[in-house]
Structures are given as C-alpha cells and as structure tokens.
C-alpha positions as CSV (number, residue, x, y, z in Angstrom):
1,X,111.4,103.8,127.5
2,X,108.1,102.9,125.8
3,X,109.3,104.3,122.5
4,X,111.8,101.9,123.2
5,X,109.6,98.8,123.9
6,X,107.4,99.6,120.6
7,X,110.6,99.5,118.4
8,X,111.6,95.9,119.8
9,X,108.1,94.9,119.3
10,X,107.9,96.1,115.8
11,X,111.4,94.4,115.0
12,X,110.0,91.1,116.4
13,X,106.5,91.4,114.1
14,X,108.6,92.9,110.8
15,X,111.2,89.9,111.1
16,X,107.8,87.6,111.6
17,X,106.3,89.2,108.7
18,X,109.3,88.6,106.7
19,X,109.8,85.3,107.4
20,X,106.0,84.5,106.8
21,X,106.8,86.2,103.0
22,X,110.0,84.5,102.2
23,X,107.9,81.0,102.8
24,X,105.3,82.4,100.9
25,X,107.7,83.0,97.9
26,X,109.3,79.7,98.5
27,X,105.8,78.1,98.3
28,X,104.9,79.9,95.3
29,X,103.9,77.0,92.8
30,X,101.3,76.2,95.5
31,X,97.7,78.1,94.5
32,X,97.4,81.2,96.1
33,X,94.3,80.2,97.5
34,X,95.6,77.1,99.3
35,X,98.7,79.5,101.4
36,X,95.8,81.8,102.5
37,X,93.9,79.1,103.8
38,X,97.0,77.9,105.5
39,X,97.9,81.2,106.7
40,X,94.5,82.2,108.3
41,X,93.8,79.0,109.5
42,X,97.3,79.1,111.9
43,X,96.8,82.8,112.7
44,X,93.0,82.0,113.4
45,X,93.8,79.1,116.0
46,X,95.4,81.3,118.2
47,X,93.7,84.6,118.0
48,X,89.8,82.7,118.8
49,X,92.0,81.2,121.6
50,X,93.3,83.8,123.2
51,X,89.7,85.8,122.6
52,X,88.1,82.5,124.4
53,X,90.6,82.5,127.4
54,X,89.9,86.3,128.2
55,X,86.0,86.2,127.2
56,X,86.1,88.8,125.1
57,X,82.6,88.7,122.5
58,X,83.8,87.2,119.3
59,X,81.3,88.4,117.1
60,X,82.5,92.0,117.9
61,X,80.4,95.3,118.0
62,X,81.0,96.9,114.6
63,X,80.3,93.6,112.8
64,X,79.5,95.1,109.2
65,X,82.7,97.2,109.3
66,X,84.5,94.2,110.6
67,X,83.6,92.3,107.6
68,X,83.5,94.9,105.6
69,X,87.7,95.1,106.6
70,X,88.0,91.4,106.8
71,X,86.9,91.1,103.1
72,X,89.3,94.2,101.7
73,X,91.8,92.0,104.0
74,X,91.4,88.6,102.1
75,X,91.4,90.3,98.6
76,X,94.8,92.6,99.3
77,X,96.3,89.2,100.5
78,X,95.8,86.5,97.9
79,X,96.9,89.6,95.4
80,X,100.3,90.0,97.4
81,X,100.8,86.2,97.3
82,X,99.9,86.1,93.9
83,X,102.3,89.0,93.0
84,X,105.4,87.5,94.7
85,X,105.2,84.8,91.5
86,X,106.2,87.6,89.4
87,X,108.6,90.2,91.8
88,X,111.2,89.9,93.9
89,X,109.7,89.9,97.6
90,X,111.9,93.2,98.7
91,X,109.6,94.8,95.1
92,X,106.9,93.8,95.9
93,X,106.6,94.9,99.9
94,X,107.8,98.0,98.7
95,X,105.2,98.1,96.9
96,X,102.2,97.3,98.6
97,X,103.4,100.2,100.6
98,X,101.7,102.4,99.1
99,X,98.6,101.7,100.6
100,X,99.0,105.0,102.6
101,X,98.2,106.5,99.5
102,X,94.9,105.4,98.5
103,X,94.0,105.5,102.3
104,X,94.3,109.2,102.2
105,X,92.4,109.3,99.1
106,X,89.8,107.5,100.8
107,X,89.9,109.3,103.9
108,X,89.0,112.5,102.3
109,X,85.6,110.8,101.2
110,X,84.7,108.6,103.9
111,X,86.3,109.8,107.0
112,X,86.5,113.7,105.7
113,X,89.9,114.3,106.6
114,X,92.1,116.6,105.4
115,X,95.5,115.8,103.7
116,X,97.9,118.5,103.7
117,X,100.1,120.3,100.7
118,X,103.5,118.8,102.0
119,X,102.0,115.3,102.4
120,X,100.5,115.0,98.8
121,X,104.2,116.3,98.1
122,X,105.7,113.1,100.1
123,X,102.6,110.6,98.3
124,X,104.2,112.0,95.0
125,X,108.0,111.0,96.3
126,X,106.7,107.3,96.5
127,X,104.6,107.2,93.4
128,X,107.3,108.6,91.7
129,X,109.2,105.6,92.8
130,X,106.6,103.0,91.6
131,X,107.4,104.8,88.0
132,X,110.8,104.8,88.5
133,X,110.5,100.8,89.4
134,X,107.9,100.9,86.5
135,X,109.1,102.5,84.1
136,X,113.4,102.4,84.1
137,X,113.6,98.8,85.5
138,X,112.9,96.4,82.4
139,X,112.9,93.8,84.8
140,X,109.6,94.5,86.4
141,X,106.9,92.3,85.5
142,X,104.0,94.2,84.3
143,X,101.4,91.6,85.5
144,X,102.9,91.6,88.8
145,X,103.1,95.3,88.9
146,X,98.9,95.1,88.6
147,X,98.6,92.7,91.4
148,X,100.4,94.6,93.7
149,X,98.9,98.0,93.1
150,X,95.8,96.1,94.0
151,X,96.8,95.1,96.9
152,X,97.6,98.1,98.0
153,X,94.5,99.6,97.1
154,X,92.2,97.0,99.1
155,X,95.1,97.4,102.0
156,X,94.1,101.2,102.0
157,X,90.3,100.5,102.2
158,X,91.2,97.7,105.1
159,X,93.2,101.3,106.9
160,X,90.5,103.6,106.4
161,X,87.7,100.8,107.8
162,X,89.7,99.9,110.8
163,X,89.9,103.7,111.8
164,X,86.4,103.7,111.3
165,X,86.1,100.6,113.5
166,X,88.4,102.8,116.1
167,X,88.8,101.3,119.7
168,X,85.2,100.0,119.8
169,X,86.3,96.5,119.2
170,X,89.3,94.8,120.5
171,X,92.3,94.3,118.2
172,X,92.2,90.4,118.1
173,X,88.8,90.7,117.0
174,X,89.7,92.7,114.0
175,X,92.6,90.2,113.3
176,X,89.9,87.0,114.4
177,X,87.6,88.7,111.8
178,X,90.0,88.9,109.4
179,X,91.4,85.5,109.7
180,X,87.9,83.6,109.5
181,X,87.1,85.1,106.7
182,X,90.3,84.6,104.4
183,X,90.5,80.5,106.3
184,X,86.6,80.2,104.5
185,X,87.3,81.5,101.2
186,X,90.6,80.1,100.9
187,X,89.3,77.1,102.2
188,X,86.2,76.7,99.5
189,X,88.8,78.2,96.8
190,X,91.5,75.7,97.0
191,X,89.0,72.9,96.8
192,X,88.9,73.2,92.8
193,X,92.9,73.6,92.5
194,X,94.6,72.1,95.5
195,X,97.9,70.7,95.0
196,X,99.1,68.1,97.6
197,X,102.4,69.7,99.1
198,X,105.4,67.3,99.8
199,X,107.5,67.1,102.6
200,X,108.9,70.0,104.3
201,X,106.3,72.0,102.5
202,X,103.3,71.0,105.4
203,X,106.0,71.8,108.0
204,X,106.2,75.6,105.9
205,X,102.5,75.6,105.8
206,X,101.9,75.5,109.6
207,X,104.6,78.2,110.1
208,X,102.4,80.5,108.1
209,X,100.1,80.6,110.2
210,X,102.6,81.6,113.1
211,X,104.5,83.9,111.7
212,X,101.6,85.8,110.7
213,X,100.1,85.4,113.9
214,X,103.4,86.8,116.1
215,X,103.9,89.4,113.0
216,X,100.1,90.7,114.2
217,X,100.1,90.4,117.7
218,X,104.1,92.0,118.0
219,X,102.3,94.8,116.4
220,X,99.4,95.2,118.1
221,X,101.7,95.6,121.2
222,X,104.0,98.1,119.6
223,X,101.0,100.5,118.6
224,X,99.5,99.6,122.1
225,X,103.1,100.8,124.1
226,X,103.4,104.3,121.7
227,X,101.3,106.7,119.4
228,X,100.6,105.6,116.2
229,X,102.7,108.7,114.4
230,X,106.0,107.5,116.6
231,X,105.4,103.7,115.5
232,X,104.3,103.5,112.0
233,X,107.7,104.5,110.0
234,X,108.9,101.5,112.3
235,X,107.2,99.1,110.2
236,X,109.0,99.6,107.0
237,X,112.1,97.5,108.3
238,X,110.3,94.9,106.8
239,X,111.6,96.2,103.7
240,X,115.2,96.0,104.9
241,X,114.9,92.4,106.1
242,X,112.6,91.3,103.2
243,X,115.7,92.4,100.9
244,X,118.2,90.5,103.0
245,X,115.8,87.4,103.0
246,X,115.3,87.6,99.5
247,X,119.2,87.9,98.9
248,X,120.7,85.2,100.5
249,X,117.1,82.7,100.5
250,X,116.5,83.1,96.8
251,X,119.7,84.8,95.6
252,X,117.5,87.8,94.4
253,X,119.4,90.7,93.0
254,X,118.4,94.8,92.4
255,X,118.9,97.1,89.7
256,X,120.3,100.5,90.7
257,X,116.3,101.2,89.4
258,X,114.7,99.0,91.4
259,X,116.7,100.2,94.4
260,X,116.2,103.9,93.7
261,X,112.4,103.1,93.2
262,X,112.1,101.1,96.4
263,X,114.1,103.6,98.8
264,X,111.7,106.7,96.8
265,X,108.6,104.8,98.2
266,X,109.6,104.0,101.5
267,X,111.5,107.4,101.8
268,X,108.3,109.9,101.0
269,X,106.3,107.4,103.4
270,X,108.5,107.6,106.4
271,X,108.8,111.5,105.5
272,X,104.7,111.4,105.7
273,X,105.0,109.4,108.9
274,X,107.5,111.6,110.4
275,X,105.4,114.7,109.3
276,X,102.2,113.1,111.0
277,X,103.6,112.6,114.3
278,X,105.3,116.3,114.0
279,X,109.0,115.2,113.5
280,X,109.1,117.6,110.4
C-alpha cells in the first residue's frame, strides 16, 4: 500500500516536472537567467510559507552544506535551461540523468562509499548511451551536449551534499535553500539581459514556479511514504512523459539513435536502482 502511495506521488511530481520543462523549452528565447528567477521565485513563495505556518527554523542547521547544495543546485539548473535551446527536452532529461554517475564518483571521496563491480557495469550501460546519442546521432548538438553533462555533474554534487546534509534538516528547508538562492542570482543576472515577455508568456512564468514547487513537494512525499531504493527508478517516468510532451507540444521527433541512447541511460540506471534496493 505505501509502495503504492509513493508511485502516485512520484507520477504527480514527474508529470509536474515535465510540464515545468516543456514551458521552459517553450520559453526558450527568454535568458536563462530570467526563467530561474521565475522559477525560484514561485517555488520559493510557497516553500517559506509553509516553513512559516509550521515554525520550522529557516536558516536550517547544516547551513554551509545547505548552501553549499543550494549553489551546485542554481548552476545544474540554468545549464539544463540553457541546454534545452539546443536538444530536444526528452535528450536532454535523459541526459541530465546521469548525475548518478558522478555522484558515485564523488561519493567514493567525500562520503567513502563503496561502489560495487556490477554497478560500475550498469554506469557503463548509461554512458555508453550518452556515446551512442553522441556519437551515431548527427543530430546532437555538441554545445548542448556540454551543457548538459554539466548539469549533471553539479546535479551529482547537489546528491552527494544532501546525503551529507541527511535528516538533520527538514526537506523544505533544503528546497527553501535552494530556491532563495537561484531567486537572487537569477534575480541580479537577468538585470543586464532581461527581455520583457508578452502575453501568455507572464501567465507561463508564474506556472514555473508551481510546477516546480508540486514536482518537489510530490516527491518529497513519495521518498517520505517508501525507501529510497523502492522509489528512485520511479522518477525516470519523466522521461516517458517529457518525450510525449515534446512530441505533440513541439512536434519533436527521435532517431532510432537517440532512442537507443536515451533507453541505454535510463535502462543501466534503473538496473543500478533496482540493484541498490536488492531487486537484482
């Protein structure tokens, strides 16, 4: 039943973050800075809210790690916003995917963890899909292809600092962290480039800032109602719906390539997942 519960949460956040991309790539000629800033600031409303209404301390206990994870937060963002100028959204989620990776890279060093044989066997499934995408699918943009690979490596320094963080601050701290943060820089950011959207655009610009904010909090509550190993290959529906969005939205079409590449990523993570939580 809880297992249950967690996979209806995470198919309410995935669908949230999926929406909040497909705006994102429909806003695109806006400066990356400026969606942050819109973004954060929506997300940011309601998480110091709901930290206010249940007096919960909003400076945090960890506060170096928390802005230590709020800054590798910020940067892995505006490079996924960026990227989506350059790749179809379904690439470039796929993509930012492998965070995982660098996180167990990271791991070793900081947290001293141990990554098994089989799962450096699974990491070098989904890299092999990032070449695949790479280097059979002309289409790829190379410059796109660098953002993207950045934001997955900040995304895996934002995993291994919120395991460090660990259960000593509350979850909508981290996320209230994160969002005053990225509402400050892209806030000072956009002041030297901001373009004045037009009509429906403000409307998109608000729903940013929800979509992100139920895409966070829909999580929170699926990791909260099951174990981390049983909910994390959950997430990568986003894939699935990002795709579909990107089809009909923006009429956005695959290579047999790109496809192979995407489901190699997503299939040696989920197989990494699966073996985490003992599945395998």
């Amino acid at each position: 039943m809880e297992l249950k519960k967690a996979f209806i949460f995470m198919l309410i956040s995935t669908l949230s973050f999926s929406l909040m991309n497909a705006i994102v790539k429909y806003l695109v000629h806006l400066p990356a800075y400026e969606l942050v800033f819109f973004r954060s600031l929506g997300t940011l409303l309601f998480s110091t809210s709901f930290l206010v209404f249940h007096k919960i301390p909003i400076l945090g206990n960890k506060r170096k790690l928390l802005l230590s994870r709020a800054i590798f937060g910020v940067i892995s963002m505006t490079l996924f916003f960026m990227s989506l100028k350059y790749l179809t959204m379904g690439t470039a989620v796929s993509l930012r995917y492998i965070a995982p990776i660098f996180a167990a890279i990271f791991a070793i060093f900081m947290l001293r963890e141990k990554v098994k044989l089989i799962q450096w066997l699974f990491f070098a499934i989904a890299f092999g899909g990032v070449l695949v995408l790479k280097g059979l699918d002309k289409e790829i943009d190379t410059f796109g292809l660098s953002l993207i690979i950045g934001a997955a490596f900040f995304s895996g320094l934002v995993f291994v600092t919120i395991t460090k963080i660990g259960k000593q601050d509350h979850p909508v701290v981290v996320v209230n962290y994160f969002m005053f943060v990225a509402t400050l820089v892209g806030g000072f950011l956009m002041l030297f480039n901001f373009v004045t959207p037009k009509g429906i655009e403000w409307l998109l610009l608000l729903l940013l800032g929800v979509f992100g904010y139920f895409g966070q909090l829909y999580m929170t509550k699926a990791f909260q109602s099951a174990s981390t190993n049983q909910v994390a290959p959950f997430k990568y529906i986003e894939v699935v719906f990002t795709v579909i969005l990107g089809f009909f939205w923006f009429q956005e079409s695959y290579s047999l390539w790109s496809l192979l590449g995407i489901l190699m990523i997503i299939g040696g993570l989920v197989l990494n997942a699966l073996y985490k939580r003992g599945s395998l």
